[in-house]
mmCIF file of the N, C-alpha and C atoms, coordinates in Angstrom:
data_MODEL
# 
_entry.id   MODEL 
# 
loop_
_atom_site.group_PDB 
_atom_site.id 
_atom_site.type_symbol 
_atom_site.label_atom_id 
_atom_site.label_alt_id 
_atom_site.label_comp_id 
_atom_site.label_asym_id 
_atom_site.label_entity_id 
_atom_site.label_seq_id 
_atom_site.pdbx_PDB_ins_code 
_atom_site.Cartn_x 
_atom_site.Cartn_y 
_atom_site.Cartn_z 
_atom_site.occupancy 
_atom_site.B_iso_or_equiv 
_atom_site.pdbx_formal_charge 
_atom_site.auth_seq_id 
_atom_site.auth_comp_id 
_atom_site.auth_asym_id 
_atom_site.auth_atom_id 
_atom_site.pdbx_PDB_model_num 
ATOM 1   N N  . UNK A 1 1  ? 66.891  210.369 122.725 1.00 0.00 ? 1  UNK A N  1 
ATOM 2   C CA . UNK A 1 1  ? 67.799  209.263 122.968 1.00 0.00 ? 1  UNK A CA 1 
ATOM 3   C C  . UNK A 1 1  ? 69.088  209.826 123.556 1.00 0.00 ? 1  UNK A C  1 
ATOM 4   N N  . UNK A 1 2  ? 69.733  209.220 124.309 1.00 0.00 ? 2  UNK A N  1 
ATOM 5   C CA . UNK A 1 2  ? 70.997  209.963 125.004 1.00 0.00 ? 2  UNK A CA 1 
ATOM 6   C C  . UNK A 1 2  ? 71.882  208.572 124.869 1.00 0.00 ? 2  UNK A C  1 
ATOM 7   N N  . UNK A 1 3  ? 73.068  209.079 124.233 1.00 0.00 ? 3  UNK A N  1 
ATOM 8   C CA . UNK A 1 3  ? 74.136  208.684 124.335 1.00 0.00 ? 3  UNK A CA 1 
ATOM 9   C C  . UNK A 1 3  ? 75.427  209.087 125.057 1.00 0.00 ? 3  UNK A C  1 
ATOM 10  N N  . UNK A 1 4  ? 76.259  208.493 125.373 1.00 0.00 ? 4  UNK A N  1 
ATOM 11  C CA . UNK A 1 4  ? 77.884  209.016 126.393 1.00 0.00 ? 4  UNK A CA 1 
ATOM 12  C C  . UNK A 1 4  ? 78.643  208.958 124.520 1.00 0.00 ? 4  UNK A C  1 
ATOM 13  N N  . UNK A 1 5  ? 79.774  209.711 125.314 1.00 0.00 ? 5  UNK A N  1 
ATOM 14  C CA . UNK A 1 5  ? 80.861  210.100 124.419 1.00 0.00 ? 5  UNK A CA 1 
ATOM 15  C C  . UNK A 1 5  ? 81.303  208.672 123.243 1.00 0.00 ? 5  UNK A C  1 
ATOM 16  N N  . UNK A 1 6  ? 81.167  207.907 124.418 1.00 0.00 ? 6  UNK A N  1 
ATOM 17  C CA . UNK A 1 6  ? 82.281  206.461 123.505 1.00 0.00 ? 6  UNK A CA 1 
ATOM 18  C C  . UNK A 1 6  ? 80.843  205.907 122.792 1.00 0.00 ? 6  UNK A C  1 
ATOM 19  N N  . UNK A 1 7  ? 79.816  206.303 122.933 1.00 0.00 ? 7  UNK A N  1 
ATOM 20  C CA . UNK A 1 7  ? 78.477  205.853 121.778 1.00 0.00 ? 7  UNK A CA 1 
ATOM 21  C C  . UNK A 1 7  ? 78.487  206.746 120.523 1.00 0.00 ? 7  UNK A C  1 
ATOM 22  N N  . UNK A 1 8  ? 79.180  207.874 120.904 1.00 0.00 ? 8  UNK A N  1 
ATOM 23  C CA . UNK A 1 8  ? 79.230  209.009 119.861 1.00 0.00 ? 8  UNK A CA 1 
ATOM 24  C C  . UNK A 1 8  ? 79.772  208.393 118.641 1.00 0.00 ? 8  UNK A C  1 
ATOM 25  N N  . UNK A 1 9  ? 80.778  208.072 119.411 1.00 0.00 ? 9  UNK A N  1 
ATOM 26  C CA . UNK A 1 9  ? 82.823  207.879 118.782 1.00 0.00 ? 9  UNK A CA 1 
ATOM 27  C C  . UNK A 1 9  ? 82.169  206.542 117.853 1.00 0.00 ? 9  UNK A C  1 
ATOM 28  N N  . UNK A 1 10 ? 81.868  205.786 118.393 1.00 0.00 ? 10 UNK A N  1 
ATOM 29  C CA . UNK A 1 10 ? 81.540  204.370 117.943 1.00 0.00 ? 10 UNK A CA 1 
ATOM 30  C C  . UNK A 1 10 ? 80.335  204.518 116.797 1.00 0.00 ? 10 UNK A C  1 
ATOM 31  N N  . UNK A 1 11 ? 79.806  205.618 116.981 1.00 0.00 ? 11 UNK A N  1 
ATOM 32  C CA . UNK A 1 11 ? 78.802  205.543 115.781 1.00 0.00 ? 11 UNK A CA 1 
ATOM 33  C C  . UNK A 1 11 ? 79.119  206.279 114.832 1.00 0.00 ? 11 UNK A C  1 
ATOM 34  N N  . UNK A 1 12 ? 80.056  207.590 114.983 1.00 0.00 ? 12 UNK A N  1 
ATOM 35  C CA . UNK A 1 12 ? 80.556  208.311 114.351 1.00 0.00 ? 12 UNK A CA 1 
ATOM 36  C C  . UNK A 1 12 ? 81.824  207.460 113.401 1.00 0.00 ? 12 UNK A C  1 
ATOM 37  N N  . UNK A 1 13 ? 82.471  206.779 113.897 1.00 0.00 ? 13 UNK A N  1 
ATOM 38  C CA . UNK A 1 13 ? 83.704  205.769 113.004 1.00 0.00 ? 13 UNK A CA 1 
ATOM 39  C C  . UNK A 1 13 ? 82.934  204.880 112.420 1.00 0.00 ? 13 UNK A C  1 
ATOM 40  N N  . UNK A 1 14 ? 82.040  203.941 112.679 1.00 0.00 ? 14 UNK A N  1 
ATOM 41  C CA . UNK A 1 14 ? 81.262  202.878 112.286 1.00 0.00 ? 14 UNK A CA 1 
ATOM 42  C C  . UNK A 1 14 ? 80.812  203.302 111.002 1.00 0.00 ? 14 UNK A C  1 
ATOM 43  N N  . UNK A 1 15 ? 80.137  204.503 110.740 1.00 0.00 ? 15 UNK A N  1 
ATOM 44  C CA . UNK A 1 15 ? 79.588  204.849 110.098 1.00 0.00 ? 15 UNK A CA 1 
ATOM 45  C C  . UNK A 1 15 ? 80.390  205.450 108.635 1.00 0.00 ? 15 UNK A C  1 
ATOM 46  N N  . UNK A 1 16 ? 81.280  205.711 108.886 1.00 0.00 ? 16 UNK A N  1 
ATOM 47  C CA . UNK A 1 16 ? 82.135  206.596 108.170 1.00 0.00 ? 16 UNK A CA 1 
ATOM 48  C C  . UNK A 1 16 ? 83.640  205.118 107.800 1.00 0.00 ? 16 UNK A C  1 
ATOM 49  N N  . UNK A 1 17 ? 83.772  204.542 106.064 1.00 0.00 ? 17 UNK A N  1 
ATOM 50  C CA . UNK A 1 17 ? 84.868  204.024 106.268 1.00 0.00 ? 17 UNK A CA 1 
ATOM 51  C C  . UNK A 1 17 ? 85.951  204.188 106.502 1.00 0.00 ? 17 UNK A C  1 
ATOM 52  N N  . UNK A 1 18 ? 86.323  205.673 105.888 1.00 0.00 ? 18 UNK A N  1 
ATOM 53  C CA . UNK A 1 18 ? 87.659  206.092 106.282 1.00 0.00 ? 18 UNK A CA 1 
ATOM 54  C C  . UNK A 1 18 ? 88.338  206.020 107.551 1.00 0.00 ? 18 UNK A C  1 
ATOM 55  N N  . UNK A 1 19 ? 87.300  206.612 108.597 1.00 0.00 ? 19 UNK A N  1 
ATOM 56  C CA . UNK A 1 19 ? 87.339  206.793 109.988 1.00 0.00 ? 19 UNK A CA 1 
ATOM 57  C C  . UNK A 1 19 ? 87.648  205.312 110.689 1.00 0.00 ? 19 UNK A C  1 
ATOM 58  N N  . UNK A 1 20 ? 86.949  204.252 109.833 1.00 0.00 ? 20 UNK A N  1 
ATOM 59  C CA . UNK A 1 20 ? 86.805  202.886 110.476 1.00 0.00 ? 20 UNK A CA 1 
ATOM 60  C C  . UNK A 1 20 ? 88.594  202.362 110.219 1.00 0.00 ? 20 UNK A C  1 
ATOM 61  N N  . UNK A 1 21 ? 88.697  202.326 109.156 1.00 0.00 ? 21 UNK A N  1 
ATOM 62  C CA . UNK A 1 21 ? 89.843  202.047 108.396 1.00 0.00 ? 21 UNK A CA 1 
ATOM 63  C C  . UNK A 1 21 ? 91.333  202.143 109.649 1.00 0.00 ? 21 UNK A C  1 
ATOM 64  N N  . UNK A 1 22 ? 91.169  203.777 109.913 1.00 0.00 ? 22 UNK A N  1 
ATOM 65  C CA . UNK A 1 22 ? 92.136  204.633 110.795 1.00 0.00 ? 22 UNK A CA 1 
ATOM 66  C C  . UNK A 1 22 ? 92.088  203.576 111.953 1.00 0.00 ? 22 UNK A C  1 
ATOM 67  N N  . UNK A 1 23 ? 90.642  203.654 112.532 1.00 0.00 ? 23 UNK A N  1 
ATOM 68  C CA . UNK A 1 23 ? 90.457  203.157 113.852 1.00 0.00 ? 23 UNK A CA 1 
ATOM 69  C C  . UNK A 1 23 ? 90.920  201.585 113.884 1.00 0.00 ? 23 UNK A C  1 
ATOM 70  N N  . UNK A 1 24 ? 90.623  201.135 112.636 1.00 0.00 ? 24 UNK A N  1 
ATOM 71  C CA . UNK A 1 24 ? 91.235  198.999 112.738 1.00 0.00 ? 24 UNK A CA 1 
ATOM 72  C C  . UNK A 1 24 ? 92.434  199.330 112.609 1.00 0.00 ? 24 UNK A C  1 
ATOM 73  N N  . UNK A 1 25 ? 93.254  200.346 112.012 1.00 0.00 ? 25 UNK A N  1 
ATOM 74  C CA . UNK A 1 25 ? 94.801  200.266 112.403 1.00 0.00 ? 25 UNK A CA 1 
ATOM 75  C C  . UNK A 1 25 ? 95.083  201.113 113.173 1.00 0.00 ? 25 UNK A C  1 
ATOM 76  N N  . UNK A 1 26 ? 95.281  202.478 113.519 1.00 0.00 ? 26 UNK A N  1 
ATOM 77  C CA . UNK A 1 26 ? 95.690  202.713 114.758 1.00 0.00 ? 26 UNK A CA 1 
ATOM 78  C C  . UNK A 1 26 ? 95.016  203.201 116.167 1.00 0.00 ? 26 UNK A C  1 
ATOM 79  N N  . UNK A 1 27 ? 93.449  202.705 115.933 1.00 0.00 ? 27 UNK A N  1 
ATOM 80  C CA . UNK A 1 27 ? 93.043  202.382 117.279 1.00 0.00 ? 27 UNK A CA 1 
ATOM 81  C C  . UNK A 1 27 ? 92.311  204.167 117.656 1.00 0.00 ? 27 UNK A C  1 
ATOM 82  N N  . UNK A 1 28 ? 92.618  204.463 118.984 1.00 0.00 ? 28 UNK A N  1 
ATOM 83  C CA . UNK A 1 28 ? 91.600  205.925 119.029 1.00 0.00 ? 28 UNK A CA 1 
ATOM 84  C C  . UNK A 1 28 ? 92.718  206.919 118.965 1.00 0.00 ? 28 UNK A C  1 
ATOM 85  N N  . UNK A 1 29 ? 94.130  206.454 118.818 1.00 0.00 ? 29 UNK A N  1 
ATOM 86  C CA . UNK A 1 29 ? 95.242  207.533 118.882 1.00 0.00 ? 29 UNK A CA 1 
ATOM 87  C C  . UNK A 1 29 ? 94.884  208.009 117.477 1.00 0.00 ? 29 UNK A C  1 
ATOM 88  N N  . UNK A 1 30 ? 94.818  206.925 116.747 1.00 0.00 ? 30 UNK A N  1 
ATOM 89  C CA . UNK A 1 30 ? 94.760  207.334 115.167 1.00 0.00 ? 30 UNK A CA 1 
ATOM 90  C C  . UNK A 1 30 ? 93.711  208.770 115.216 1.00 0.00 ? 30 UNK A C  1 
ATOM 91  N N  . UNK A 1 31 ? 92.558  208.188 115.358 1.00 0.00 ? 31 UNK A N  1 
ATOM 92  C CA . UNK A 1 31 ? 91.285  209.045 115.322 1.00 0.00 ? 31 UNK A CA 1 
ATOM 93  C C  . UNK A 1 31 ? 91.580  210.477 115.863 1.00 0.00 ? 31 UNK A C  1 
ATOM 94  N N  . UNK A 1 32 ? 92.869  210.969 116.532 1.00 0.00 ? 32 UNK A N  1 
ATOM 95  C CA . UNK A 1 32 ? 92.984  212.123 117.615 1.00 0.00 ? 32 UNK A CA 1 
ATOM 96  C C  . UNK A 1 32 ? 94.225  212.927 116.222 1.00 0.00 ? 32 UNK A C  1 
ATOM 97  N N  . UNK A 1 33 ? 94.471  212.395 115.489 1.00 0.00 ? 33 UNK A N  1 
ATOM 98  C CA . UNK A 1 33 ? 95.711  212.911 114.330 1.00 0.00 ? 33 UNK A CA 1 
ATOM 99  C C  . UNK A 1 33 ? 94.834  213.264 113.269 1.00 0.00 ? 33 UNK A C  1 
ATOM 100 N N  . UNK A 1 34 ? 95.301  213.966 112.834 1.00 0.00 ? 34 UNK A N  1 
ATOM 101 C CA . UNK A 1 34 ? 95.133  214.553 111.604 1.00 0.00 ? 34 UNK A CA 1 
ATOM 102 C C  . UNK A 1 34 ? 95.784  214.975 110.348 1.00 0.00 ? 34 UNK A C  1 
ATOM 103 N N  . UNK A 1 35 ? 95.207  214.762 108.954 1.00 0.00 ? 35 UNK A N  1 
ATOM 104 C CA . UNK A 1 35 ? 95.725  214.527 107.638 1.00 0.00 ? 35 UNK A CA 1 
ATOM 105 C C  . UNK A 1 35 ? 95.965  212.831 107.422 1.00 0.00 ? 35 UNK A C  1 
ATOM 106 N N  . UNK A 1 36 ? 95.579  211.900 108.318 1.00 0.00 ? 36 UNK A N  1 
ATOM 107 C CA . UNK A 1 36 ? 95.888  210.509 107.879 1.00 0.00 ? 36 UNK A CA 1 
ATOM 108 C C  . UNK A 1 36 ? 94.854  209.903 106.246 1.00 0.00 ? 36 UNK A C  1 
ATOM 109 N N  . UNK A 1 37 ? 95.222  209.773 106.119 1.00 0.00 ? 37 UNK A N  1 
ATOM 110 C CA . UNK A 1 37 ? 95.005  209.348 104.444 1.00 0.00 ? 37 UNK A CA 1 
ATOM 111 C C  . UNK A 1 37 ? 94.701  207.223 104.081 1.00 0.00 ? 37 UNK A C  1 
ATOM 112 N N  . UNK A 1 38 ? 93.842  207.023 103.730 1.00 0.00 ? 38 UNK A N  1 
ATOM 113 C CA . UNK A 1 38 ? 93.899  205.220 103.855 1.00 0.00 ? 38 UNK A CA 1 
ATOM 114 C C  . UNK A 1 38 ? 93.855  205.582 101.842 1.00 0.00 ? 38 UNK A C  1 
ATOM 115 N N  . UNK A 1 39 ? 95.316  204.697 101.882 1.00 0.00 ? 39 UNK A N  1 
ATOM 116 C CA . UNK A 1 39 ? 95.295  204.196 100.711 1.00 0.00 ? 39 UNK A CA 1 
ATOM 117 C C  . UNK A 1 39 ? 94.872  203.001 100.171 1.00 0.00 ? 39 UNK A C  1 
ATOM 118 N N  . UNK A 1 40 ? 94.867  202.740 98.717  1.00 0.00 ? 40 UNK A N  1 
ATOM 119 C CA . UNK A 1 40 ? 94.731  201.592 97.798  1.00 0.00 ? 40 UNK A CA 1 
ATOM 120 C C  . UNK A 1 40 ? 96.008  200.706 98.279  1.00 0.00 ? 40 UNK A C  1 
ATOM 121 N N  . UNK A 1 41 ? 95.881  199.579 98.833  1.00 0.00 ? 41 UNK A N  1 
ATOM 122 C CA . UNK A 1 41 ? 97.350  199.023 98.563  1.00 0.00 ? 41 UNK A CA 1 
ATOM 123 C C  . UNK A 1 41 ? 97.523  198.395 97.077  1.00 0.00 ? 41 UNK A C  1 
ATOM 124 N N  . UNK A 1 42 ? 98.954  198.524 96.527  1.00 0.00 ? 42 UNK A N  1 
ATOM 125 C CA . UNK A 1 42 ? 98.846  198.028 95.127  1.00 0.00 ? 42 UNK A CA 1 
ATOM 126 C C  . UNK A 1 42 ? 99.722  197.319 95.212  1.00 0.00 ? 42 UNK A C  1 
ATOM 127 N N  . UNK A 1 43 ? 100.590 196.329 96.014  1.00 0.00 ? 43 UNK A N  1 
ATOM 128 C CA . UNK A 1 43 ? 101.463 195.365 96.293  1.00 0.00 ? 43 UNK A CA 1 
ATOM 129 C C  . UNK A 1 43 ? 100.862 194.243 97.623  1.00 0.00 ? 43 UNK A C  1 
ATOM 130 N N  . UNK A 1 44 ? 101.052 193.187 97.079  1.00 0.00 ? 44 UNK A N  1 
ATOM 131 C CA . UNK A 1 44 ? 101.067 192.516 97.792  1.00 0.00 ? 44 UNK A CA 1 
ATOM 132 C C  . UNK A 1 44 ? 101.692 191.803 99.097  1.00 0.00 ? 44 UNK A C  1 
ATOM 133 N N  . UNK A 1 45 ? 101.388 191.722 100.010 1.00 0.00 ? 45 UNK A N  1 
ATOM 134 C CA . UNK A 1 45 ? 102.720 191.102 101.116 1.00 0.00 ? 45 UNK A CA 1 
ATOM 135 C C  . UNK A 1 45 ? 103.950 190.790 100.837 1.00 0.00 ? 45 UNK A C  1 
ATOM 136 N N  . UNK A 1 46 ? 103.807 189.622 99.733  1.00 0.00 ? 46 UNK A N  1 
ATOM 137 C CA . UNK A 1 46 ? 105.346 188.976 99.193  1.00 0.00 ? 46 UNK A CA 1 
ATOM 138 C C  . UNK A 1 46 ? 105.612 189.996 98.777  1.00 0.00 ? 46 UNK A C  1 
ATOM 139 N N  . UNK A 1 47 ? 105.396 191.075 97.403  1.00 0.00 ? 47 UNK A N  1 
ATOM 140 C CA . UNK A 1 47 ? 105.512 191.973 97.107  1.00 0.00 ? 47 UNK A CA 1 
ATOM 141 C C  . UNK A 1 47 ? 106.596 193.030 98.081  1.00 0.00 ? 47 UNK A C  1 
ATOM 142 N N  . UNK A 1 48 ? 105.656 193.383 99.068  1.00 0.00 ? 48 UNK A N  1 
ATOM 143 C CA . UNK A 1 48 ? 106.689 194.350 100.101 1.00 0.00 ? 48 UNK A CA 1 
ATOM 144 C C  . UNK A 1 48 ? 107.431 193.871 100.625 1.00 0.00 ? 48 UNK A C  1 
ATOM 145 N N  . UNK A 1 49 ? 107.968 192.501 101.134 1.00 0.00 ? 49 UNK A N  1 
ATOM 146 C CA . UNK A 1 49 ? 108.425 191.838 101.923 1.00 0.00 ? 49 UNK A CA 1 
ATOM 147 C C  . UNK A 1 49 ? 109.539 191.300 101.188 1.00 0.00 ? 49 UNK A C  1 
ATOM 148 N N  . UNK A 1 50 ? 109.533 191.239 99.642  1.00 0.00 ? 50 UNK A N  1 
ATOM 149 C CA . UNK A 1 50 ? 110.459 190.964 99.067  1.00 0.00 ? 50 UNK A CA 1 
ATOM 150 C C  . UNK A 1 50 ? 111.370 191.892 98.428  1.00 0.00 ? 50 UNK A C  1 
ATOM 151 N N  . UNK A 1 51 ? 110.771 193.754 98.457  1.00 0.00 ? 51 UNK A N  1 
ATOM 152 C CA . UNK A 1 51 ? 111.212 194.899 98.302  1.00 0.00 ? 51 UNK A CA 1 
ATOM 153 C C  . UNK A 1 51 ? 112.193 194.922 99.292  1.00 0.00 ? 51 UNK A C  1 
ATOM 154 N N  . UNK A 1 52 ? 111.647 194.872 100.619 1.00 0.00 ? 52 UNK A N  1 
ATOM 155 C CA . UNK A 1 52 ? 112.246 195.346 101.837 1.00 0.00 ? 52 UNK A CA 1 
ATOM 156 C C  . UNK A 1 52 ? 113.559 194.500 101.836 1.00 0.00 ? 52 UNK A C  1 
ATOM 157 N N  . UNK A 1 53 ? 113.534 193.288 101.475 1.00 0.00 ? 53 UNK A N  1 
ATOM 158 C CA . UNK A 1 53 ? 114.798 192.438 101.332 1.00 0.00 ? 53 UNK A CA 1 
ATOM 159 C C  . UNK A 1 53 ? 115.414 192.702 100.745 1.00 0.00 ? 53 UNK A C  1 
ATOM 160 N N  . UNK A 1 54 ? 115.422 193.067 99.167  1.00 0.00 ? 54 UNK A N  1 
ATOM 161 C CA . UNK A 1 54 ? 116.124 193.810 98.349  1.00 0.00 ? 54 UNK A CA 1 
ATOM 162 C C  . UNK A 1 54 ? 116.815 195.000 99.093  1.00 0.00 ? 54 UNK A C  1 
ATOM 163 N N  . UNK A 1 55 ? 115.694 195.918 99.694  1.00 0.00 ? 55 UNK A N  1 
ATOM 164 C CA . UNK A 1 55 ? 116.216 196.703 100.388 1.00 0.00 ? 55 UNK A CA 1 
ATOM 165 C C  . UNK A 1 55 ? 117.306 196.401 101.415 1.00 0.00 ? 55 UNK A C  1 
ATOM 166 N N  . UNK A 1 56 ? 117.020 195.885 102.276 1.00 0.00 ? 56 UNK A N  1 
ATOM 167 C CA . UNK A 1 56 ? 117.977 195.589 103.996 1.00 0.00 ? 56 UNK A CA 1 
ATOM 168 C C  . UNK A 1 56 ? 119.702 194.567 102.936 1.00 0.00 ? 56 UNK A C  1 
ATOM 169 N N  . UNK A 1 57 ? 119.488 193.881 101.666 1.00 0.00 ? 57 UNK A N  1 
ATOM 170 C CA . UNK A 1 57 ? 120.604 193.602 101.016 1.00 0.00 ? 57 UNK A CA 1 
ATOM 171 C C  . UNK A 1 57 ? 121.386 194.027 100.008 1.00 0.00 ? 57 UNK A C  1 
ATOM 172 N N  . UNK A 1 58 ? 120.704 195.596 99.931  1.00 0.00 ? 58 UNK A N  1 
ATOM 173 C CA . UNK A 1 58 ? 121.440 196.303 99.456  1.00 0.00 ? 58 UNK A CA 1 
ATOM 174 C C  . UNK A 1 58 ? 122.460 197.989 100.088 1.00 0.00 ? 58 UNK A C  1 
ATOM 175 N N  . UNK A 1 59 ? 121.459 197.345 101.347 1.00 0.00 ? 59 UNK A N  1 
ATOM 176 C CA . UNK A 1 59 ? 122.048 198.803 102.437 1.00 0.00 ? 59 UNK A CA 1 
ATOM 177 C C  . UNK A 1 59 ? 123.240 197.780 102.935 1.00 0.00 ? 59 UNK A C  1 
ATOM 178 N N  . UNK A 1 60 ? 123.118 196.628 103.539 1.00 0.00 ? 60 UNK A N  1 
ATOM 179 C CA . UNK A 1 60 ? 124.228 195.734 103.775 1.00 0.00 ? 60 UNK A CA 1 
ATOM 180 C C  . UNK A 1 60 ? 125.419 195.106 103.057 1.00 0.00 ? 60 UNK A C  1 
ATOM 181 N N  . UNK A 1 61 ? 124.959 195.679 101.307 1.00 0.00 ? 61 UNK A N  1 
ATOM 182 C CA . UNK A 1 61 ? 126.394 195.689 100.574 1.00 0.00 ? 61 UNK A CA 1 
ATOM 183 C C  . UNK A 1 61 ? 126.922 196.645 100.958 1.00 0.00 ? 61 UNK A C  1 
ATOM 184 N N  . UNK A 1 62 ? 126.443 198.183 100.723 1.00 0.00 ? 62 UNK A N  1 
ATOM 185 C CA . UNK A 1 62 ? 127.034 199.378 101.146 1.00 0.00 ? 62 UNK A CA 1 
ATOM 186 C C  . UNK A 1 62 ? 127.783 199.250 102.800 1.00 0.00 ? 62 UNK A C  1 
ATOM 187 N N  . UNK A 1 63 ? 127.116 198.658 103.398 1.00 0.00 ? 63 UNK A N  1 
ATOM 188 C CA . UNK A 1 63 ? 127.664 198.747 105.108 1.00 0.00 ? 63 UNK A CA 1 
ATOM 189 C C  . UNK A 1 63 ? 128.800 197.909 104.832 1.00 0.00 ? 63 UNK A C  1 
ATOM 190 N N  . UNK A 1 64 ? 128.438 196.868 103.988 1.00 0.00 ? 64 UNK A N  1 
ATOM 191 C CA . UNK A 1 64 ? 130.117 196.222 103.871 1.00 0.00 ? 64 UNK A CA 1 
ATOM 192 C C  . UNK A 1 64 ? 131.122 195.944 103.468 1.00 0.00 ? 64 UNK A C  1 
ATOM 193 N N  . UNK A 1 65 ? 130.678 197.247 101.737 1.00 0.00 ? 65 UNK A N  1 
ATOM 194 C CA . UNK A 1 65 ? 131.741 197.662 100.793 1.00 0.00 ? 65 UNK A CA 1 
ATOM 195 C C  . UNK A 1 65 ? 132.305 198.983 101.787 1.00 0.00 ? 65 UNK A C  1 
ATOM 196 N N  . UNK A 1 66 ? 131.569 199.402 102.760 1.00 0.00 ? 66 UNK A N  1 
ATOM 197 C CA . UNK A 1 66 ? 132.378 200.419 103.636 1.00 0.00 ? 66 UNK A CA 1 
ATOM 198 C C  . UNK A 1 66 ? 132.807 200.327 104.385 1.00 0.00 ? 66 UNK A C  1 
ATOM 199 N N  . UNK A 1 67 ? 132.757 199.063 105.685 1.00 0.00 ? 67 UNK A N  1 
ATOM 200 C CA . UNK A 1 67 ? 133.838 198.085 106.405 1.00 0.00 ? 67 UNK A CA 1 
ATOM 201 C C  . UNK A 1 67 ? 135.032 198.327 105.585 1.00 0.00 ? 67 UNK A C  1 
ATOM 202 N N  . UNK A 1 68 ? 134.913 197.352 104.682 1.00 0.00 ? 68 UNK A N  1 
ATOM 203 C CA . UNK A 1 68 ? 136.009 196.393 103.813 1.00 0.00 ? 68 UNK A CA 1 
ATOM 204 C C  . UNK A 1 68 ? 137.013 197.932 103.602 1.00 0.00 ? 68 UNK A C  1 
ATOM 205 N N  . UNK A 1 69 ? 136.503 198.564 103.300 1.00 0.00 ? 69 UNK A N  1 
ATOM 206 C CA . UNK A 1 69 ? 137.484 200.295 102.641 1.00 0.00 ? 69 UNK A CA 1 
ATOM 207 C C  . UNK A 1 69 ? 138.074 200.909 103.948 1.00 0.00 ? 69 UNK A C  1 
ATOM 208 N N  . UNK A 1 70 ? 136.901 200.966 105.163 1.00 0.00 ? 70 UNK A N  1 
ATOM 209 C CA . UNK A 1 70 ? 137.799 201.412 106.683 1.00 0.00 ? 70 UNK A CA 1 
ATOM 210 C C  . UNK A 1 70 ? 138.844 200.412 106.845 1.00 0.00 ? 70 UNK A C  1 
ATOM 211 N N  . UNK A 1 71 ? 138.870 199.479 106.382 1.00 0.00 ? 71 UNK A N  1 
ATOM 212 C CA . UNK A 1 71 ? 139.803 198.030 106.915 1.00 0.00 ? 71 UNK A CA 1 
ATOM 213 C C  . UNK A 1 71 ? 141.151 198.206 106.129 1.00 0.00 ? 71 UNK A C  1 
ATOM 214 N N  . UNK A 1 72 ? 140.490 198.605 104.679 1.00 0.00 ? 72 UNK A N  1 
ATOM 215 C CA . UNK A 1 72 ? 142.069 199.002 103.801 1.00 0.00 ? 72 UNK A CA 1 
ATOM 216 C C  . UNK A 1 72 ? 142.766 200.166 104.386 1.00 0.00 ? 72 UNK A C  1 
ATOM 217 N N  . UNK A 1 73 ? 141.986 200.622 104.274 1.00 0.00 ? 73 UNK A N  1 
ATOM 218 C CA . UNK A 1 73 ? 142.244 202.756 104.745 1.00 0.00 ? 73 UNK A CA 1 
ATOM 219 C C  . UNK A 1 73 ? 143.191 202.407 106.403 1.00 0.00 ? 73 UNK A C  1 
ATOM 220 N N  . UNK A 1 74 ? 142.750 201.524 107.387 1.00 0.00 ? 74 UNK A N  1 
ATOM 221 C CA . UNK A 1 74 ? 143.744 201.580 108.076 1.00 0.00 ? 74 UNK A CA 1 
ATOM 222 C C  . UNK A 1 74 ? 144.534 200.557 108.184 1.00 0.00 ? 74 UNK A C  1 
ATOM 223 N N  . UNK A 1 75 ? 144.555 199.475 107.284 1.00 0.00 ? 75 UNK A N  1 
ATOM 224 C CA . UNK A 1 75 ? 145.552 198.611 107.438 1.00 0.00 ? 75 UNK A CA 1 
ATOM 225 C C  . UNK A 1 75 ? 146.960 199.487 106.453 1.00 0.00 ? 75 UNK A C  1 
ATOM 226 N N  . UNK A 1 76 ? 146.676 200.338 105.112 1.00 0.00 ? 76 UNK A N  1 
ATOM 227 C CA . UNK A 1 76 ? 147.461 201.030 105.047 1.00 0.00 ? 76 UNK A CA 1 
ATOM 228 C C  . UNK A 1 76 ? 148.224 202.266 105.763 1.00 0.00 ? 76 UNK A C  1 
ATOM 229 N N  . UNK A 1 77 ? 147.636 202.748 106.747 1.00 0.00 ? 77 UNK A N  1 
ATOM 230 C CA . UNK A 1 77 ? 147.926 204.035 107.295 1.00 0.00 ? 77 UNK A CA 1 
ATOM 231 C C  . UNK A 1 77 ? 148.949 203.270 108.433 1.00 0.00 ? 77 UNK A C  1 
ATOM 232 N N  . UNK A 1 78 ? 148.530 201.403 109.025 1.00 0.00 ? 78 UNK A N  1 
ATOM 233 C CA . UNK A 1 78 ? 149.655 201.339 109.697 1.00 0.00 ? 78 UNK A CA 1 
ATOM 234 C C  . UNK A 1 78 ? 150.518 200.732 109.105 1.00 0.00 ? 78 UNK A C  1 
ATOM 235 N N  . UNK A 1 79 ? 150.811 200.717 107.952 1.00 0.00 ? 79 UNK A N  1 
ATOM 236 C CA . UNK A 1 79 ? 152.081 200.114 107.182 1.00 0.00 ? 79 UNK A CA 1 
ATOM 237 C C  . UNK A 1 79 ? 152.649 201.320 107.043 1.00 0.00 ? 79 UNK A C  1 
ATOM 238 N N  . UNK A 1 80 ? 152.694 202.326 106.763 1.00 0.00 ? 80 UNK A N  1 
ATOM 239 C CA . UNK A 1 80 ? 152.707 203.643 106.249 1.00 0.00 ? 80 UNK A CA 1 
ATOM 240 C C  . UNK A 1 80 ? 153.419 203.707 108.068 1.00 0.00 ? 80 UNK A C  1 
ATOM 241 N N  . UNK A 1 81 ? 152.931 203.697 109.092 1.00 0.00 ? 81 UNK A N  1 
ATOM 242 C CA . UNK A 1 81 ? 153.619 204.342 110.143 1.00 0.00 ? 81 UNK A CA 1 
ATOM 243 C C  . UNK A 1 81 ? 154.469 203.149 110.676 1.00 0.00 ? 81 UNK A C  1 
ATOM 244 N N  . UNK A 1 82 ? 154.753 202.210 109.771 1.00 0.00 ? 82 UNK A N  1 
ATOM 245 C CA . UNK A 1 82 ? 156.086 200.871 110.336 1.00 0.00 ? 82 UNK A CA 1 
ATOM 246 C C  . UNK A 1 82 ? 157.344 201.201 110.304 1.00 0.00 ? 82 UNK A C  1 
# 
């Protein structure tokens, strides 16, 4: 039986889940890397999506408890040079 390369590839991932896994998310770039790993997910969408919010509103207190301090820091430095 003779097969071409992309019959190889296709039977070789098909066959194998890990390989399949790689290939439904990153396609044949995936398949060309090495050490990729398919985990268990143990969170759910809302789950991450409601982390990440937590996240992005707690980097945005910091971004704007550190505004608010550049804003003191030079509204004093030009009273200081009046």
């Amino acid at each position: 039986m003779w097969c071409n390369k992309f019959e190889l590839l296709v039977i070789a991932v098909l066959s194998d889940p890990h390989r399949r896994a790689i290939y439904d998310c990153l396609g044949k770039a995936g398949l060309r890397e090495q050490g990729w790993q398919v985990v268990q997910r143990t969170k759910t969408p809302r789950e991450i999506r409601e982390e990440y919010e937590q996240i992005a509103r707690w980097v945005g207190w910091i971004t704007g408890k550190q505004i608010a301090l550049n804003v003191c820091i030079y509204v004093k430095k030009k009273a200081k040079s009046v």
